[in-house]
C-alpha positions as CSV (number, residue, x, y, z in Angstrom):
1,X,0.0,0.0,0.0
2,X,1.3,3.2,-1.1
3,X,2.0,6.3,1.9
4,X,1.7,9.4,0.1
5,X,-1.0,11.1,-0.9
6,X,-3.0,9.5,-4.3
7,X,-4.6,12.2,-6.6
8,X,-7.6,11.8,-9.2
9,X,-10.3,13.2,-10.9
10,X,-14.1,12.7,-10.9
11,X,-16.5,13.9,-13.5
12,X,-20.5,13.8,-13.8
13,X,-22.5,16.1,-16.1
14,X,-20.9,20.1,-15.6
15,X,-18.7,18.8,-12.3
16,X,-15.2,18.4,-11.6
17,X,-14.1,16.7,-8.8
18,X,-10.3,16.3,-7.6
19,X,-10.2,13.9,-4.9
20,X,-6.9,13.5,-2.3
21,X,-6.4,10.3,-0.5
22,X,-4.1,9.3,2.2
23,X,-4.5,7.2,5.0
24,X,-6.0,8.7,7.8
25,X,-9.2,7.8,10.4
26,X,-11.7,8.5,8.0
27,X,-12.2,12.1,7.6
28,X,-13.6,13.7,4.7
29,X,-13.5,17.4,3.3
30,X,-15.1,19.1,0.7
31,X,-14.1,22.6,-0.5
32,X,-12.4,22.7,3.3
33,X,-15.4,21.8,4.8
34,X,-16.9,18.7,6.5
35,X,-18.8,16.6,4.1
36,X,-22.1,16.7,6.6
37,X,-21.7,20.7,5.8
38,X,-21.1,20.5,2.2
39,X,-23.9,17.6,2.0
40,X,-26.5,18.2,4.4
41,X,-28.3,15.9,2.8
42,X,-28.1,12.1,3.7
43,X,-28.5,10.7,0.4
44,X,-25.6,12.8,-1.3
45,X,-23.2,11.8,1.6
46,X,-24.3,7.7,1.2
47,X,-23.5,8.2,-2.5
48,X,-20.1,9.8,-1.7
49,X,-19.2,7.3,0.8
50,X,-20.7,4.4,-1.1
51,X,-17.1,3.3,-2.3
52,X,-15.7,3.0,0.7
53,X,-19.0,1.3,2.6
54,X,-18.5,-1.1,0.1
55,X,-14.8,-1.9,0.8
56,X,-15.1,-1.9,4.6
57,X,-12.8,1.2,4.2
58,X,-14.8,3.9,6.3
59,X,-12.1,4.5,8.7
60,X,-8.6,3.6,7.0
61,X,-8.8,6.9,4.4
62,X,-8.4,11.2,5.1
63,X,-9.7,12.4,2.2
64,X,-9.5,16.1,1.4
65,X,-12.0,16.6,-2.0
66,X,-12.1,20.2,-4.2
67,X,-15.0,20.6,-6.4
68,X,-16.6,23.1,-8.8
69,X,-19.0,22.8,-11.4
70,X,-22.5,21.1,-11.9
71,X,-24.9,21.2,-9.1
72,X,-25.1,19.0,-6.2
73,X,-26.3,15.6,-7.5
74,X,-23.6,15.6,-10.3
75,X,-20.9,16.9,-8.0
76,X,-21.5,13.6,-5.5
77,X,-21.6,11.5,-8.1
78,X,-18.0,13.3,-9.7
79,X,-16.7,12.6,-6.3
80,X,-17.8,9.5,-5.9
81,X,-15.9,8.3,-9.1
82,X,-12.9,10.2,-8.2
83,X,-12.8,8.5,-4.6
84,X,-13.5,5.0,-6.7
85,X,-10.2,5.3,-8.9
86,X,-8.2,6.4,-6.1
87,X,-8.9,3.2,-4.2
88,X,-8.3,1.4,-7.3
89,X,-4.6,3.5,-7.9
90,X,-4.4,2.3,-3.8
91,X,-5.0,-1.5,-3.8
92,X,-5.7,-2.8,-7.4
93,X,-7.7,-6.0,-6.0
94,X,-10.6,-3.7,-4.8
95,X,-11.4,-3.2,-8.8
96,X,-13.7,-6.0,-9.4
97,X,-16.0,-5.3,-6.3
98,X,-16.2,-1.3,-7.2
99,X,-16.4,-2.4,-10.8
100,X,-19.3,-4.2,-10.5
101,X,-21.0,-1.7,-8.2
102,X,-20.3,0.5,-11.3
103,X,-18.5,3.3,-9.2
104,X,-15.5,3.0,-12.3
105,X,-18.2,4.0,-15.2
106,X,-18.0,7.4,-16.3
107,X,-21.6,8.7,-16.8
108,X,-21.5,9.9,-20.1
109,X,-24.7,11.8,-20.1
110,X,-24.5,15.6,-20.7
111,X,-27.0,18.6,-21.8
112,X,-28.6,18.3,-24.8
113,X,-27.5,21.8,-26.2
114,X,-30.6,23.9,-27.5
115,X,-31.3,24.0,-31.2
116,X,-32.0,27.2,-33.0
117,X,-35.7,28.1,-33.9
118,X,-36.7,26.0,-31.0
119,X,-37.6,26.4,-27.5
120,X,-35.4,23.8,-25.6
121,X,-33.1,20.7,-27.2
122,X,-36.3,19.0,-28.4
123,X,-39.1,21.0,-27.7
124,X,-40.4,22.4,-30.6
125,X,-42.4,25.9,-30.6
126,X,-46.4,25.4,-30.8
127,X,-47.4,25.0,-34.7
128,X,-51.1,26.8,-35.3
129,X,-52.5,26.2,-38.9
130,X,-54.4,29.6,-38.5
């Protein structure tokens, strides 16, 4: 297992997240604040922890997280990935159990961008015959 700190990158949607991992007792920070502040809500913590809950890893890793972009469902999800390929960079045997959680799968759905002489991506402005 390697000391020093492991960097990566996360990405979902508009965010960007560059995750920091060295062992530690388990703390995490976002944007230099606790997770349970950056998160308030449960779910969005669960998903960024997911990675670890699954390897039994809640309390080996510090974990020190910058993100920008996106809004906050995209940016858990961009840290979550980021956390996931650390641990892989870490301890390559932990691949085939985050692998087939599908923490490793970039998402690789984005914004439809709006069309000209329409309303939205798809939307199409109302037709009237008269």
């Amino acid at each position: 297992m390697s000391m020093e700190v492991v960097n990566t990158v996360g990405r979902r949607k508009a965010a960007v997240a560059r995750v920091y991992v060295k062992p530690g007792q388990g703390t995490i920070t976002i944007n230099r604040r606790p997770l349970e502040n950056y998160f308030p809500l449960e779910i969005f913590q669960y998903v960024v922890k997911q990675p670890l809950l699954v390897l039994d890893a809640l309390a080996t890793y510090d974990i020190k997280i910058t993100v920008c972009g996106g809004g906050i469902k995209g940016q858990a999800e961009a840290i979550r990935l980021g956390i996931s390929r650390a641990l892989c960079e870490i301890d390559a045997e932990v691949r085939p159990s985050l692998k087939s959680n599908g923490f490793l799968t970039r998402d690789p759905r984005e914004v439809e961008r709006k069309k000209p002489g329409q309303p939205g991506a798809r939307a199409k402005f109302q037709f009237s015959k008269r």
